[in-house]
C-alpha positions in Angstrom: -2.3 23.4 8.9 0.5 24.8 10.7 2.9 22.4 12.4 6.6 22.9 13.7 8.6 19.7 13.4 11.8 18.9 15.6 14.4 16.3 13.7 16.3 14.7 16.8 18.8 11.7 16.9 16.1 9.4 17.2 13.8 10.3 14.2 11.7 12.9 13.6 9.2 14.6 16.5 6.3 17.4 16.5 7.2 20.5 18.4 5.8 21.1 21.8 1.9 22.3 21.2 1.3 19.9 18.2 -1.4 17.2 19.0 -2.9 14.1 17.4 -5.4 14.6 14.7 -8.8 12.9 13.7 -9.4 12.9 9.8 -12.0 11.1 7.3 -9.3 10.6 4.9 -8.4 12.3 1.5 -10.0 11.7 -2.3 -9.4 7.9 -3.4 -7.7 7.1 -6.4 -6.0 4.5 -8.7 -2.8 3.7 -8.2 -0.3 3.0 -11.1 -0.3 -0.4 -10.4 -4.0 -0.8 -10.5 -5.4 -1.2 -6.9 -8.1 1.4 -5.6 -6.6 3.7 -2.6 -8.6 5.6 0.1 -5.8 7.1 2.0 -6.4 8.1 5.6 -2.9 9.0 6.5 -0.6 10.2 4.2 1.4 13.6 4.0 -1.5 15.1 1.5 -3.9 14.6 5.0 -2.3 14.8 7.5 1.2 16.2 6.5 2.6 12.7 7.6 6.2 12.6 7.0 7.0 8.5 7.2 3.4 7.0 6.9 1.2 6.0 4.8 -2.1 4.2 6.4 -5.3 3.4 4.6 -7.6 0.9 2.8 -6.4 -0.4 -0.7 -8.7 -2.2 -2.7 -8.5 -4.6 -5.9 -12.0 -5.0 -7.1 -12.9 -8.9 -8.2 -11.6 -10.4 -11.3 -9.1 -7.3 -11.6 -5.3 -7.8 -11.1 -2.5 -5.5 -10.4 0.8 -4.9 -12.6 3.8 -6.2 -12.3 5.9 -3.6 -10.2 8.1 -2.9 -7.2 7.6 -0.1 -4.5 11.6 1.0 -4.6 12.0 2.9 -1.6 9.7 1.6 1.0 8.2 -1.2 2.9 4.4 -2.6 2.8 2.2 -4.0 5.5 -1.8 -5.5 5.1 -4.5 -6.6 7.0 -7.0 -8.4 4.6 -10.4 -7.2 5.9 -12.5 -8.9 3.7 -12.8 -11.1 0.3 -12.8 -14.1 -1.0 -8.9 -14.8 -1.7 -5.8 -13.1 -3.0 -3.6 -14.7 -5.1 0.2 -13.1 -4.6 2.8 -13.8 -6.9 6.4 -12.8 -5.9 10.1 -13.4 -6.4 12.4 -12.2 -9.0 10.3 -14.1 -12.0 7.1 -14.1 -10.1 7.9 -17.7 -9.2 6.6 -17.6 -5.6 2.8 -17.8 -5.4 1.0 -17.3 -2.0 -2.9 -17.3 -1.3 -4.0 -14.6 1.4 -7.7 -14.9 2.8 -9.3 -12.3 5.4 -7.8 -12.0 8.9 -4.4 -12.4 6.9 -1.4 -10.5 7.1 0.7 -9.7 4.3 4.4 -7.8 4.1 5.8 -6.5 1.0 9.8 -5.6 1.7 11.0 -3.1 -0.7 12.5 -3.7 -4.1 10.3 -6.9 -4.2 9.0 -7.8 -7.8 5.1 -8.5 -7.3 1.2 -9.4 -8.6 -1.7 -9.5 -7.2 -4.8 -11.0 -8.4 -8.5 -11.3 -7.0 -10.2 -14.3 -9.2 -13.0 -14.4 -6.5 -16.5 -12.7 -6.8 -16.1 -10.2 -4.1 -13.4 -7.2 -3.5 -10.6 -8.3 -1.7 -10.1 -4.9 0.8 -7.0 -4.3 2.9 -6.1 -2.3 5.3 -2.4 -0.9 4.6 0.5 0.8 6.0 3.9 2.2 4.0 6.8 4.0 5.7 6.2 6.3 2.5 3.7 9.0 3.2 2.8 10.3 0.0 -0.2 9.4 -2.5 2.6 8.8 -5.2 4.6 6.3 -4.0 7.3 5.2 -5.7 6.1 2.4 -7.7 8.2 1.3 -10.7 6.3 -1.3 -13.4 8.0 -4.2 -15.1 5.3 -4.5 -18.3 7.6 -6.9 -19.4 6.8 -9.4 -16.8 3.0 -8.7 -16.7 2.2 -12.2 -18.8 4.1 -14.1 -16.1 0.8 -14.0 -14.1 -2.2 -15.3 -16.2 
């Protein structure tokens, strides 16, 4: 894929003769936090330069690691599921319960878990301002037992 990009004062545009793009999406993986991705934007598909989009999924009875996303912000749309349980705060002393046809937002730098104790997967549809398959997750293992 060849594409010319313009930077302007207002952000970053595609040169004249560039146009939108229809893709199935690249490999899925598992993240270093422990969620299932299926990216279907992402600078390895699409040669996205600010965006990440695409379903992440935490299978039932699994639970991520504790970790932060450092450099960028996280938006989901919980498709389907039974619940998700989010812990959050500094010591993982905020818990929230999201359910499908929630919204959830992840600012950066935020210390989080999440854990699906229901019997089905709890799938997301999710968004990043950081386009790349390795995003740039950082664990805390030391605060993994905060979160039974």
């Amino acid at each position: 894929m060849t594409m010319s990009i313009q930077r302007t004062a207002a952000g970053t545009t595609a040169a004249a003769g560039t146009k939108a793009m229809v893709v199935k999406g690249g490999a899925a993986y598992r993240a270093a936090q422990g969620s299932d991705y299926l990216p279907g934007i992402s600078s390895e598909t699409v040669g996205a330069m600010a965006l990440w989009l695409g379903i992440v999924t935490l299978p039932p009875g699994q639970r991520t690691k504790a970790h932060v996303h450092e450099r960028h912000e996280s938006a989901f749309y919980m498709l389907s599921g039974d619940e998700l349980e989010m812990r959050s705060g500094d010591e993982l002393q905020y818990r929230d319960v999201v359910h499908a046809g929630d919204y959830l937002y992840i600012p950066a730098n935020v210390l989080h878990v999440a854990v699906n104790r229901g019997s089905k997967p709890a799938v997301f549809i999710g968004a990043r301002n950081e386009p790349t398959a390795q995003e740039s997750v950082v664990l805390y293992p030391e605060m993994d037992d905060r979160v039974p």
